[in-house]
C-alpha positions in Angstrom: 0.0 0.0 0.0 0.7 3.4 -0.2 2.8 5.9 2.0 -1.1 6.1 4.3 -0.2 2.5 5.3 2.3 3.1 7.8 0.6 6.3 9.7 0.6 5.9 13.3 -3.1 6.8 14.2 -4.8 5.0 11.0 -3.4 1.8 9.2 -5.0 0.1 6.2 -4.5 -3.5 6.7 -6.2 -4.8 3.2 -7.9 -3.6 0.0 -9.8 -5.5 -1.9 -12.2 -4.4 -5.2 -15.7 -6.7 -6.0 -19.3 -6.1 -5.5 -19.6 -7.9 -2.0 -23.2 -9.0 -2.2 -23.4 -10.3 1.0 -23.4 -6.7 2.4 -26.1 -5.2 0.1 -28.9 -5.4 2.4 -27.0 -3.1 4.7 -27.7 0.0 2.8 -30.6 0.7 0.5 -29.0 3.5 -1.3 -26.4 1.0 -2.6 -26.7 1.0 -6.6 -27.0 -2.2 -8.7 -24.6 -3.6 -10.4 -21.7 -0.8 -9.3 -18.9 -2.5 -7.7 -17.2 -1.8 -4.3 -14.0 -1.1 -2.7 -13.3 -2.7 0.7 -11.3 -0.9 3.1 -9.9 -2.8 6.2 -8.6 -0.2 8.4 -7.1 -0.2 12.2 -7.5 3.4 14.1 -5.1 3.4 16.6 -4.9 5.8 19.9 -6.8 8.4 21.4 -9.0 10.4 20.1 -8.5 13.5 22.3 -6.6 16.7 22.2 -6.4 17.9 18.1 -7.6 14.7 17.4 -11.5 15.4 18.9 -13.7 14.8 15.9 -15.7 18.2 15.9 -12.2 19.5 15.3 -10.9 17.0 12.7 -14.3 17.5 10.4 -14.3 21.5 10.6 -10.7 21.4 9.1 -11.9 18.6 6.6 -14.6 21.0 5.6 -12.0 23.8 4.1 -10.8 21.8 1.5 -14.1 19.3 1.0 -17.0 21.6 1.6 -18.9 19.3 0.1 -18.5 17.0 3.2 -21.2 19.5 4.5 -24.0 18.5 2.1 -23.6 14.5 2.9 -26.5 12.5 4.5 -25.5 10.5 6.8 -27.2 6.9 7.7 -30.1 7.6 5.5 -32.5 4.9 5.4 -30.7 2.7 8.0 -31.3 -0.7 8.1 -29.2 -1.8 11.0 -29.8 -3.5 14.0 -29.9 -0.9 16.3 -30.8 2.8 16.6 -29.5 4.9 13.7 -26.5 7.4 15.9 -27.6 11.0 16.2 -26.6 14.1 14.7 -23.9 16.3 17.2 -23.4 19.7 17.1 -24.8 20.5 13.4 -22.3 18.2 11.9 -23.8 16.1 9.4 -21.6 12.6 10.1 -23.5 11.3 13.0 -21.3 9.1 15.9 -21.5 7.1 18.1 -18.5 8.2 20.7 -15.5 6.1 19.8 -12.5 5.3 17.2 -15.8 3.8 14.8 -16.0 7.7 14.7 -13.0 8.1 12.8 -13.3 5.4 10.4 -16.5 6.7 9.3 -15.3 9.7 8.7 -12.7 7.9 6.2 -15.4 6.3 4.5 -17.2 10.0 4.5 -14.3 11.9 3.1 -13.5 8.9 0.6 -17.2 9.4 -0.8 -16.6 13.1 -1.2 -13.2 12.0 -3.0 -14.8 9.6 -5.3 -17.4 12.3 -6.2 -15.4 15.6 -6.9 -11.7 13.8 -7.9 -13.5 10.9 -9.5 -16.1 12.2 -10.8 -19.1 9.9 -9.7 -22.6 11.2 -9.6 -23.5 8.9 -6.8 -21.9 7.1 -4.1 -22.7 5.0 -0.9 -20.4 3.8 2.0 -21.3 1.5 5.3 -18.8 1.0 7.8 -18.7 -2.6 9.3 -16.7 -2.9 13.1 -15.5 -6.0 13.8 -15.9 -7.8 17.4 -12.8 -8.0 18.0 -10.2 -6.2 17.9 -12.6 -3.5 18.4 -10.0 -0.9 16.5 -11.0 -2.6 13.1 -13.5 -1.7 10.2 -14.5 -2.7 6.8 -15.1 0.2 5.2 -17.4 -0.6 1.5 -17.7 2.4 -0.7 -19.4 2.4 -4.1 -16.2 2.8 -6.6 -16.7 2.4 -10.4 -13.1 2.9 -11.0 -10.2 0.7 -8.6 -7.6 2.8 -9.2 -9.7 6.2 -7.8 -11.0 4.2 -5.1 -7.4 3.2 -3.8 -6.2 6.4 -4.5 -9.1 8.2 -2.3 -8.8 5.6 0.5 -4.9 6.2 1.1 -5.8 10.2 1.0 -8.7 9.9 3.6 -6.4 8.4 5.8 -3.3 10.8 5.1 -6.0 13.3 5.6 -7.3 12.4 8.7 -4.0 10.9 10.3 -2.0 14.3 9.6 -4.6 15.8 11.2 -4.5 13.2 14.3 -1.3 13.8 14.6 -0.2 17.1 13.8 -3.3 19.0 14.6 -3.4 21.1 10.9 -3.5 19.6 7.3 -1.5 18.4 5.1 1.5 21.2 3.5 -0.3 22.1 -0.1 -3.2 20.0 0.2 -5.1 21.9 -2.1 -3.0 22.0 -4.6 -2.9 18.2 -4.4 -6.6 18.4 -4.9 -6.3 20.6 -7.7 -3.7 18.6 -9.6 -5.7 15.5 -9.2 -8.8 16.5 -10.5 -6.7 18.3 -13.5 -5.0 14.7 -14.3 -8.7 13.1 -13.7 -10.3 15.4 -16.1 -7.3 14.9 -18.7 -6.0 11.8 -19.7 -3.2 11.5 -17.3 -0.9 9.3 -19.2 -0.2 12.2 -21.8 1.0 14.4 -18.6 4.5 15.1 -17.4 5.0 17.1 -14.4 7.0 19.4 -17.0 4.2 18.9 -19.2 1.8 20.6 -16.7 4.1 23.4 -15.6 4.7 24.0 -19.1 1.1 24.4 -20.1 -0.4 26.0 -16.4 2.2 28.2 -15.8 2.8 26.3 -12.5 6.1 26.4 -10.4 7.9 23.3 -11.6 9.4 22.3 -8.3 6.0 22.3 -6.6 4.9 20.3 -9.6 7.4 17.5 -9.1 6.7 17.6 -5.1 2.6 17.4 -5.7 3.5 14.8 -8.2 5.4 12.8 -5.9 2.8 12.9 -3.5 0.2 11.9 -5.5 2.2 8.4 -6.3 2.9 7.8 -3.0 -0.9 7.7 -2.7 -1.3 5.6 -5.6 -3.4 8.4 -7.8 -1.0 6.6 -11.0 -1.5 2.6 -9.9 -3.7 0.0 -10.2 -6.4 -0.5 -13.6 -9.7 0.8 -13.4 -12.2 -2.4 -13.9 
C-alpha cells in the first residue's frame, strides 16, 4: 500500500475491489450492479486533544465543503438505533475510534465524487468484534484505481490531522492537480508537461506529483 499505510493513528491492513453482495442489504442507497472497494482499516490511539472529531471535520470542511451536504445513515437498516446528529455536523457518531473510520469512508465518498467524478456514491462502515480498533469500510467505486487512491488520502487526511493537529502542507494544490489529471488523460502528462502548459512552479509540480504516487493516484487499472 501506499505511504497512508504506515501512519501511526490510521493503518490500512487490506484492499480488496468486487461487489460484495453479502453486504447489500445493509444499505438501500447502494446501486445495482456498481462495484465496491473494501477498506480494512485499524485506528489506533486516542482520540482527544487535536484529534477530537468536531475539530478534525471543521478542518476537513475547508478543502471538501462538500463534506457539509452529505447525508448520513439515511435509510438505515441496522440493527440498532441509527447514531444521532452532534453539534450540526452532518456525520452522526457514536462516541468512539468507529468515529473516525467513518469519517474515512465520509471523506473517501466526497473524494470519489469531486476527484472521481461519480454522480452517486454510498459507503457502510462494518466494526469488527474483536479487535474492536477494526473496520471494513465498502464504498461504491466504479473505477479501482480512484477508489485506492481516495482511500490512502482519507487516511493521510485524517491521520495528519490526528497527529499534527493542521492539514497536510499544499493539500489543495494536491486536490487541484488531481482533479486536472482526472479530467485529462493522465498518461499524456509530465509534471514538465503541466508546468509547461499552467504556468505552475515546476518544483511544486514535481513535489505534488510525488505525493500523489505515494498515494497511488497513478496505480492499479480501473475495472
Amino acid at each position: 500500500m501506499a505511504q497512508a499505510n504506515h501512519l501511526p493513528h490510521m493503518k490500512i491492513i487490506d484492499v480488496a475491489y468486487g461487489k460484495f453482495s453479502s453486504i447489500s442489504h445493509l444499505h438501500r442507497n447502494f446501486q445495482n450492479g456498481v462495484k465496491r472497494l473494501r477498506v480494512t482499516l485499524e485506528v489506533n490511539g486516542n482520540s482527544k486533544g487535536n484529534g477530537n472529531f468536531s475539530f478534525v471535520f471543521h478542518q476537513l470542511l475547508t478543502i471538501l465543503p462538500t463534506l457539509a451536504q452529505h447525508k448520513c445513515c439515511e435509510n438505515w437498516i441496522g440493527p440498532q438505533p441509527a447514531p444521532k446528529l452532534n453539534s450540526g455536523i452532518p456525520i452522526k457518531k457514536v462516541g468512539d475510534s468507529t468515529d473516525f473510520a467513518h469519517l474515512v469512508e465520509h471523506v473517501m465518498i466526497d473524494l470519489m465524487c469531486n476527484v472521481g467524478r461519480m454522480q452517486l456514491c454510498s459507503g457502510i462502515t462494518c466494526g469488527y468484534e474483536e479487535p474492536r480498533n477494526r473496520f471494513d469500510l465498502f464504498v461504491e467505486c466504479s473505477n479501482k484505481r480512484m477508489g485506492v487512491f481516495s482511500a490512502n488520502l482519507a487516511v493521510y487526511l485524517m491521520d495528519t490531522l490526528l497527529s499534527a493537529g493542521k492539514l497536510p502542507e499544499n493539500i489543495n494544490e494536491t486536490l487541484q492537480l488531481a482533479r486536472y489529471l482526472q479530467q485529462n488523460n493522465r498518461r499524456r502528462f509530465t509534471p514538465e508537461k503541466i508546468s509547461s502548459q499552467n504556468h505552475w512552479d515546476p518544483p511544486t509540480v514535481k513535489k505534488l506529483w510525488s505525493r500523489l504516487a505515494d498515494l497511488q493516484f497513478f496505480n492499479h487499472k480501473s475495472s
